[in-house]
DSSP file (Angstrom, degrees, kcal/mol; ACC not computed):
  #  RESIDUE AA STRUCTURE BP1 BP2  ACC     N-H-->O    O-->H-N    N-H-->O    O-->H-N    TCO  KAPPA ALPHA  PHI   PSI    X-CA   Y-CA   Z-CA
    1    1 A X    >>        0   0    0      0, 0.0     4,-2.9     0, 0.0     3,-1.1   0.000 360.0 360.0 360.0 -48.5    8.6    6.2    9.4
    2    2 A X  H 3>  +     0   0    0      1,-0.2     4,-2.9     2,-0.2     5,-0.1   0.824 360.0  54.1 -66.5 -15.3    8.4    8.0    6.0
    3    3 A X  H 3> S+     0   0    0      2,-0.2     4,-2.0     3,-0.1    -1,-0.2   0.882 110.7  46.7 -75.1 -15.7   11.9    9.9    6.9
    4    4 A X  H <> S+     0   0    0     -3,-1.1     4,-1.9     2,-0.2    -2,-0.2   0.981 111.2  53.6 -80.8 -48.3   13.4    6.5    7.5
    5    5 A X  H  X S+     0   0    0     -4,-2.9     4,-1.1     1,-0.2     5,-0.4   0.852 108.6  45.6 -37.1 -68.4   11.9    5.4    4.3
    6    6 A X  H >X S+     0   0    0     -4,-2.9     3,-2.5     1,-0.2     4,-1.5   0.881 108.6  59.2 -37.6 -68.2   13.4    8.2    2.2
    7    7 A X  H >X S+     0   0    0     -4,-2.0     4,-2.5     1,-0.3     3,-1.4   0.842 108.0  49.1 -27.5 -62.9   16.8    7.5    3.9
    8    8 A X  H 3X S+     0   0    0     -4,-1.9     4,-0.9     1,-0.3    -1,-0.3   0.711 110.6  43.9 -25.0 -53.2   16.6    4.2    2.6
    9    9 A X  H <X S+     0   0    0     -3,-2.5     4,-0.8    -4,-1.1    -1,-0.3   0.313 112.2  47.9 -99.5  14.5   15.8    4.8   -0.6
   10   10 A X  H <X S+     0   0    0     -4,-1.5     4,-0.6    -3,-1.4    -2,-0.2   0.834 113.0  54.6 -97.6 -20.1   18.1    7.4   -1.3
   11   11 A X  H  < S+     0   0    0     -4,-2.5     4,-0.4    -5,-0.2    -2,-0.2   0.789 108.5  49.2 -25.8 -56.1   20.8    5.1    0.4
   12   12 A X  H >X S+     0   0    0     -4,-0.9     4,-2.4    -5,-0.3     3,-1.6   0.943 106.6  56.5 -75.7 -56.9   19.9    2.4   -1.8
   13   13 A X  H 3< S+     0   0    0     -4,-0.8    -1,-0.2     1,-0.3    -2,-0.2   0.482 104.9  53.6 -71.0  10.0   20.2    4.5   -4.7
   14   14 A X  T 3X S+     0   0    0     -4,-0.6     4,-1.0     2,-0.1    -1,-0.3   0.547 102.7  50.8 -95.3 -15.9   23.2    5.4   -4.1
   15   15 A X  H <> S+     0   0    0     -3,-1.6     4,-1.1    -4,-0.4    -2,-0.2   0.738 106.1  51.8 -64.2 -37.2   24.6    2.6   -3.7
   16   16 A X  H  < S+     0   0    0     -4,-2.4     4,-0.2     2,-0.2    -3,-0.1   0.705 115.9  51.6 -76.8 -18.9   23.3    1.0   -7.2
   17   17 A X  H  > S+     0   0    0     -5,-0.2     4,-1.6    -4,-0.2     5,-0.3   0.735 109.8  48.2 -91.5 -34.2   24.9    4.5   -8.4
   18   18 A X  H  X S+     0   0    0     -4,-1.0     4,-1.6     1,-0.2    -2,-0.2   0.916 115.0  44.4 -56.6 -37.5   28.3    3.8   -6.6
   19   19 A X  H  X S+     0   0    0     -4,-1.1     4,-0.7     2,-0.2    -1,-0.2   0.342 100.5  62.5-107.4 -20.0   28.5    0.6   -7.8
   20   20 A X  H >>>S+     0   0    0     -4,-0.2     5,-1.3    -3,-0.2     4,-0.8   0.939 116.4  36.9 -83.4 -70.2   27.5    1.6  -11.4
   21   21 A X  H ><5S+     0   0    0     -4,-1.6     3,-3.1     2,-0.2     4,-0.5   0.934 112.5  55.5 -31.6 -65.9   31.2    3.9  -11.4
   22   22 A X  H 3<5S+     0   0    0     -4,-1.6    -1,-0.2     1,-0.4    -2,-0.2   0.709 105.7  48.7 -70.1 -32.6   32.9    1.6   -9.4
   23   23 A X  H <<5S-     0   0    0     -4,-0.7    -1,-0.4    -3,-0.6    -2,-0.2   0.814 114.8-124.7 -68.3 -38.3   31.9   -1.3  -12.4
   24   24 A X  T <<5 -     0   0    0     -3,-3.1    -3,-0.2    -4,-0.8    -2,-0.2   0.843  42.5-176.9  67.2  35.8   33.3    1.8  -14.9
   25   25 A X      < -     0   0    0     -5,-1.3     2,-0.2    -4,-0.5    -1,-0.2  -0.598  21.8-125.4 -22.5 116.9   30.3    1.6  -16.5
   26   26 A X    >>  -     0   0    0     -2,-0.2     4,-1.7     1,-0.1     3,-1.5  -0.611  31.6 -98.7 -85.6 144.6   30.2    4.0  -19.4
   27   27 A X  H 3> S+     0   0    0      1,-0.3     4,-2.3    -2,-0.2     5,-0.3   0.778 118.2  50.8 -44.8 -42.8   27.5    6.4  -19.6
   28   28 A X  H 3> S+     0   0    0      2,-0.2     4,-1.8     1,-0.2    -1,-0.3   0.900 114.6  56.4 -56.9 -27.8   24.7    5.0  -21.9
   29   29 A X  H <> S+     0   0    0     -3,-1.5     4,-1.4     2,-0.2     5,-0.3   0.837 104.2  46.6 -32.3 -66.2   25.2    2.0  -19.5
   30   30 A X  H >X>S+     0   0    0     -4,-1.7     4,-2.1    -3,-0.2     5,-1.5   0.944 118.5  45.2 -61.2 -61.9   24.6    4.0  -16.5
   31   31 A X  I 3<>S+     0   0    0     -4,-2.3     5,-2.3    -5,-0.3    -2,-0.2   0.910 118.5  38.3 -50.0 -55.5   21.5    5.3  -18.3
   32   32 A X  I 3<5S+     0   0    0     -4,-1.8    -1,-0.2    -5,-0.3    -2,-0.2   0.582 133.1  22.8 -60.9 -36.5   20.1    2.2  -19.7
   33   33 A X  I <<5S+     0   0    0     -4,-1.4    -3,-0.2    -3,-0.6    -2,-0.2   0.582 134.0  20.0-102.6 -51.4   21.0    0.0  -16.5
   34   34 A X  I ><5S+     0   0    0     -4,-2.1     3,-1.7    -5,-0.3    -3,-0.2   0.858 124.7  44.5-130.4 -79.8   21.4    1.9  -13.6
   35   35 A X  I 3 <S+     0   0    0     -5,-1.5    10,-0.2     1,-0.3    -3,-0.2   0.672 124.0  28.4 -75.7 -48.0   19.5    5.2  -14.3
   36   36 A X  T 3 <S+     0   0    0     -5,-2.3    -1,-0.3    -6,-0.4    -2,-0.1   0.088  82.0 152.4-120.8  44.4   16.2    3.9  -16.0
   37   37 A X    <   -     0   0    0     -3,-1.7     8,-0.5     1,-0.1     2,-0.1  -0.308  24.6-163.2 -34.1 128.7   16.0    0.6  -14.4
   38   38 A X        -     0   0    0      6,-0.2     2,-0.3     1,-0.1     6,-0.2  -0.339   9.6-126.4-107.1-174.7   12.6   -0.8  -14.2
   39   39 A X    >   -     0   0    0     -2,-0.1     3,-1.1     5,-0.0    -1,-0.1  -0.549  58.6 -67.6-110.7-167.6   10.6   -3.7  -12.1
   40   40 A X  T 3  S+     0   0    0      1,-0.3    -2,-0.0    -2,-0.3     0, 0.0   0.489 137.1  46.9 -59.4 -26.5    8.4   -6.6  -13.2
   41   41 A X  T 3  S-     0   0    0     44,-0.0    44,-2.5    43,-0.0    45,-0.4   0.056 111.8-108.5-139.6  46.8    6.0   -3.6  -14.2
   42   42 A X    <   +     0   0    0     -3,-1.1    -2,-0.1    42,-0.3     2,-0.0   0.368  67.6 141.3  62.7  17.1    7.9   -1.1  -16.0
   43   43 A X        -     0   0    0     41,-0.1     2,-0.4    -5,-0.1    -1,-0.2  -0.183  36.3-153.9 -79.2 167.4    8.0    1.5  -13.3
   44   44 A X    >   -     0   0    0     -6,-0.2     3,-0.6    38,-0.1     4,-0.4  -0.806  35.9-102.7-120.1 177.8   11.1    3.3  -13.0
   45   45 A X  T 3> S+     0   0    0     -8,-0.5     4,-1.2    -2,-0.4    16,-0.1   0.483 124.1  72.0 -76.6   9.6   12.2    4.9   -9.9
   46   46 A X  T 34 S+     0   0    0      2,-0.2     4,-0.5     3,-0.2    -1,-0.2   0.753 107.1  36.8 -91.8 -68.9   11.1    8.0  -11.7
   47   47 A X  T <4 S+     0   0    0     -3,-0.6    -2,-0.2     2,-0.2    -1,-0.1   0.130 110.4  57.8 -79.8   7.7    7.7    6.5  -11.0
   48   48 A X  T  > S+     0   0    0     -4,-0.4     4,-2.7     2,-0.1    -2,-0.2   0.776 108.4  46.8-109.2 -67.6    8.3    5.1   -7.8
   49   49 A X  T  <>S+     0   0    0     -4,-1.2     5,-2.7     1,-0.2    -2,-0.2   0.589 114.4  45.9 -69.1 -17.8    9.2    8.5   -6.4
   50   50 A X  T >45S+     0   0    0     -4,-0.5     3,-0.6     3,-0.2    -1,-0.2   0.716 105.7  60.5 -75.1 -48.3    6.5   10.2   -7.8
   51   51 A X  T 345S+     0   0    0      1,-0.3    -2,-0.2    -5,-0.1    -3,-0.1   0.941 120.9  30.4 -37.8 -58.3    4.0    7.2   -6.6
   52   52 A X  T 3<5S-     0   0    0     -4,-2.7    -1,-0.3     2,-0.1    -2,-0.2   0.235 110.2-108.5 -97.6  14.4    5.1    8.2   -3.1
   53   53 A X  T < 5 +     0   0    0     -3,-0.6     2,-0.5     1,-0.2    -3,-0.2   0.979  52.8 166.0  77.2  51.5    5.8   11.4   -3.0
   54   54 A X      < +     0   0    0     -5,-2.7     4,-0.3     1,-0.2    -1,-0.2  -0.834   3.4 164.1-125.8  71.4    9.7   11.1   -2.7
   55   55 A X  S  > S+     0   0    0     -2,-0.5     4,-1.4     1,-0.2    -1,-0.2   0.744  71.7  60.2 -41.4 -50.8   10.8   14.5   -3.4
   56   56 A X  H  > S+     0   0    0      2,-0.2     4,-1.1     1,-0.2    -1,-0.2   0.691 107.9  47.1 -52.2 -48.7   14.3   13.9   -2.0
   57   57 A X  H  > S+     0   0    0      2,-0.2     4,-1.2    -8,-0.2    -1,-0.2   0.510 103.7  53.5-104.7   5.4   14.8   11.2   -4.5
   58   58 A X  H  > S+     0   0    0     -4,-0.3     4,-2.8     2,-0.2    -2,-0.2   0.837 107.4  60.1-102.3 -29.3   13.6   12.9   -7.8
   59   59 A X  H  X S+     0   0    0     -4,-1.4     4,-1.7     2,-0.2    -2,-0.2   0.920 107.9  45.0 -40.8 -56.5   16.3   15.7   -6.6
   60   60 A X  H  X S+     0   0    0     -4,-1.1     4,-3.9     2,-0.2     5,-0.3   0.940 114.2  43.3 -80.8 -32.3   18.8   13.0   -6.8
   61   61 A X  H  X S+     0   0    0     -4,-1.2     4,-1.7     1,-0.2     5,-0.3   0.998 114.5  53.6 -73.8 -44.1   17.8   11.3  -10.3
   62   62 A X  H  X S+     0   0    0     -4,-2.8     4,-0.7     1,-0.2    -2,-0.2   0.868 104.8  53.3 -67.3 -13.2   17.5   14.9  -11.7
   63   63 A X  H >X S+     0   0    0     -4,-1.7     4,-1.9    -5,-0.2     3,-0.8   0.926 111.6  50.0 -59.0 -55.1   21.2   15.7  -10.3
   64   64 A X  H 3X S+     0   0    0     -4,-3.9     4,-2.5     1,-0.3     3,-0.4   0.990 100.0  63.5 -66.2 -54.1   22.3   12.6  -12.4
   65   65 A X  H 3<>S+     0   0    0     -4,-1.7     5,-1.9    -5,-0.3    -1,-0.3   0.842 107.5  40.6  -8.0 -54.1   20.6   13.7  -15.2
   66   66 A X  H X<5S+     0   0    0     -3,-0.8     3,-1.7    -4,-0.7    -1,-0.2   0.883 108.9  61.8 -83.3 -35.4   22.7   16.2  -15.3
   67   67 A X  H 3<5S+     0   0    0     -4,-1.9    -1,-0.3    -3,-0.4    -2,-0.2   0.792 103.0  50.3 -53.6 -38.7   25.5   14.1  -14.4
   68   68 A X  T 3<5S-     0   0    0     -4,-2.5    -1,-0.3    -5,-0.2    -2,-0.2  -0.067 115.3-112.7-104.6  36.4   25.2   12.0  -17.4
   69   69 A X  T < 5 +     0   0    0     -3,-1.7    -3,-0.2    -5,-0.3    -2,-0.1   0.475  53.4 178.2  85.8   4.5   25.2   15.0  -19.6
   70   70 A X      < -     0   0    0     -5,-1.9    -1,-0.2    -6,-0.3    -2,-0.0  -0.134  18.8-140.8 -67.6 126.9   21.2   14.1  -20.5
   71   71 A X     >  -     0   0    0      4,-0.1     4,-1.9     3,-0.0     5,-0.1   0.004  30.8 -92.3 -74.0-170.4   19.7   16.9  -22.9
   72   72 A X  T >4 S+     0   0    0      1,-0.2     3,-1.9     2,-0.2     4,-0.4   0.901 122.1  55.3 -62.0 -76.9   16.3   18.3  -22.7
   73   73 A X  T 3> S+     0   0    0      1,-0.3     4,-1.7     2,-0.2    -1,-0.2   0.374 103.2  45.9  21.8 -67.6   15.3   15.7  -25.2
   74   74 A X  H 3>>S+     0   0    0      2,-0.2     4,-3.7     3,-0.1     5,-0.7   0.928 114.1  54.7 -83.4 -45.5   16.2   12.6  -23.8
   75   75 A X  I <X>S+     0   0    0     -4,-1.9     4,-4.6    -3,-1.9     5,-0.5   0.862 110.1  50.6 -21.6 -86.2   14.5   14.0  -20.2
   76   76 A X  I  4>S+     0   0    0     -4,-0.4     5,-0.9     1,-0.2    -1,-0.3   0.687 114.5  38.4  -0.1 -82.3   11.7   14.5  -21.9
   77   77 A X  I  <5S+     0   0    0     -4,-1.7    -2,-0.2     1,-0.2    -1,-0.2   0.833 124.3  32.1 -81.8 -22.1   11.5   11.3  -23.4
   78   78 A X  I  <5S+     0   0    0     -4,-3.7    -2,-0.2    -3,-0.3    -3,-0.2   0.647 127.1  38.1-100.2  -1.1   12.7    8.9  -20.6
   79   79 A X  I  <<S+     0   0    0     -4,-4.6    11,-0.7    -5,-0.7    -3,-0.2   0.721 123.1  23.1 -75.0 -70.3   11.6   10.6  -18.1
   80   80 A X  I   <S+     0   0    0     -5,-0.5    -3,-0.2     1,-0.2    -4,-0.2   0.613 127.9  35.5 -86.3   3.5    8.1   12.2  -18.8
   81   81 A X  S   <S+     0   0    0     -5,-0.9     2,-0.4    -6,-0.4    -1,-0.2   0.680  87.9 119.2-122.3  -2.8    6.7   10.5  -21.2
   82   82 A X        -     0   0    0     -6,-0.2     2,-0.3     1,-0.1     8,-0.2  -0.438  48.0-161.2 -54.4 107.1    8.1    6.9  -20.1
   83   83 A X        -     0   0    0     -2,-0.4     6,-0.2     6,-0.1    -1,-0.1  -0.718   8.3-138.6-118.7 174.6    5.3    4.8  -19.3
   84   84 A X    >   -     0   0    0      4,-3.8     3,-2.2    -2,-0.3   -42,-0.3  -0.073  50.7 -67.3 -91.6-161.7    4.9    1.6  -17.3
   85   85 A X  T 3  S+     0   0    0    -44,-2.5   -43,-0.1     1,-0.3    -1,-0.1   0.599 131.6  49.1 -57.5 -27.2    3.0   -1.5  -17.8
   86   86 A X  T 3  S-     0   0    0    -45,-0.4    -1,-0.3     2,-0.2   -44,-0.1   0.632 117.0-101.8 -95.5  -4.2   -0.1    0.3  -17.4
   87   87 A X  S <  S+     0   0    0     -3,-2.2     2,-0.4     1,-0.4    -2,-0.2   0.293  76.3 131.4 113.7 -15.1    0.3    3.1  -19.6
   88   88 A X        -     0   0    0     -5,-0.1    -4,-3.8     4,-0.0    -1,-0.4  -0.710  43.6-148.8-113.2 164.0    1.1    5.6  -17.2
   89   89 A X    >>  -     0   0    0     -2,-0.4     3,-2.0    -6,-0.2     4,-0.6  -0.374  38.6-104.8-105.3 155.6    3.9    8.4  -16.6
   90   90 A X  H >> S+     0   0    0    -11,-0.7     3,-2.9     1,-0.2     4,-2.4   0.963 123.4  60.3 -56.3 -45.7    5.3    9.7  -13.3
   91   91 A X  H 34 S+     0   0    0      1,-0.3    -1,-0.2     2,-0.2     5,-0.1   0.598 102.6  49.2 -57.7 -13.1    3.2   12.8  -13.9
   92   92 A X  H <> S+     0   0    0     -3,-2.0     4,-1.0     3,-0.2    -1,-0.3   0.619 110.5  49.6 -97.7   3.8    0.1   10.6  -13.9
   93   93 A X  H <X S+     0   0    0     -3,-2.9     4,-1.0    -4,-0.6    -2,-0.2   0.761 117.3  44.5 -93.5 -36.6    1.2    8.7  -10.3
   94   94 A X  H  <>S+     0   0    0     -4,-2.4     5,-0.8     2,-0.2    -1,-0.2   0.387 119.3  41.3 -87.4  16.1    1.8   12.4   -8.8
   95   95 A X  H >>5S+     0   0    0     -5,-0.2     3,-1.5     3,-0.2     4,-0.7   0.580 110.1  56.4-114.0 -96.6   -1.6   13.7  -10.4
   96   96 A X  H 3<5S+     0   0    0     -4,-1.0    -2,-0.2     1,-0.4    -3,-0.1   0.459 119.6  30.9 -61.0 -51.3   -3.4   10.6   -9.4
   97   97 A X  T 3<5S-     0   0    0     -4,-1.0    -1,-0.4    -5,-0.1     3,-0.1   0.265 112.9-109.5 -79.2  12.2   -2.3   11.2   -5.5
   98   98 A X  T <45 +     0   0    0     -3,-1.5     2,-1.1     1,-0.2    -3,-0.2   0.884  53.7 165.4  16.9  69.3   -2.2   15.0   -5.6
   99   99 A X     X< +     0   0    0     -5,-0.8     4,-1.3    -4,-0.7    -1,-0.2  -0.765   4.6 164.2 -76.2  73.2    1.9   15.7   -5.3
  100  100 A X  H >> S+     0   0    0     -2,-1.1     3,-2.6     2,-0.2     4,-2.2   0.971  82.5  46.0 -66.0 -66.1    1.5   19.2   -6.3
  101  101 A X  H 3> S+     0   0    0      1,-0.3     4,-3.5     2,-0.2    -1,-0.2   0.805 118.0  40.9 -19.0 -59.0    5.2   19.3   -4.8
  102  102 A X  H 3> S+     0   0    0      1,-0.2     4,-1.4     2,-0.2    -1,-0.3   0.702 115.3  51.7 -72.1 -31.5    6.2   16.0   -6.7
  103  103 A X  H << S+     0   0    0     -3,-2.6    -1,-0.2    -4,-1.3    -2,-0.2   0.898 111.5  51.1 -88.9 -48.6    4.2   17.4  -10.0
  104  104 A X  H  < S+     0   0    0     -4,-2.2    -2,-0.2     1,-0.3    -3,-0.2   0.920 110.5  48.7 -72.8 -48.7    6.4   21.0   -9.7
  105  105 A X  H  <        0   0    0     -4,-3.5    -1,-0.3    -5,-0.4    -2,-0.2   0.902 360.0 360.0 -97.0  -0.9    9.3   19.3   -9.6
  106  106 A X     <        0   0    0     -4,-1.4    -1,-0.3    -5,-0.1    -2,-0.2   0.331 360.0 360.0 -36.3 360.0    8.9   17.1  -12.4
């Protein structure tokens, strides 16, 4: 069940990223929109993939990174230090569950 899961969501996030080109989106767009998207409680999929232990999909948002040119800097700040509703960072949803994997490749 968790390999269909992954399939899924990397499926899905490819799709919101297909669809994000196909729109001609410009990059801060894609970043802003697409890339750090949140829910109802500010997680990003950032936090989501860390939460579960979705290795497979923090491989594909750090490939866009790279794709939308993001420097260390910006990583840095919308990525590790972004936190959700509660105050916490992906790095405290993969500490909190012990993801050493999911903590390494953060």
């Amino acid at each position: 069940m968790a390999a269909l899961c992954n399939i899924r969501v990397g499926e899905e996030l490819e799709r919101l990223w297909d669809l994000a080109k196909e729109l001609q989106l410009n990059p801060e767009e894609i970043k802003n929109d697409v890339y750090l998207l949140n829910d109802k409680n500010d997680k990003t999929a950032w936090h989501m993939a860390a939460l579960w232990g979705k290795v497979e999909v923090l491989e594909r948002l750090r490939n866009w990174a790279k794709e939308l040119q993001l420097n260390a800097e910006e990583i840095k700040n919308d990525v590790c230090l972004l936190i959700d509703k509660d105050g916490e960072t992906a790095w405290h949803m993969a500490a909190l569950l012990g993801e050493v994997e999911v903590l390494e490749r953060l």
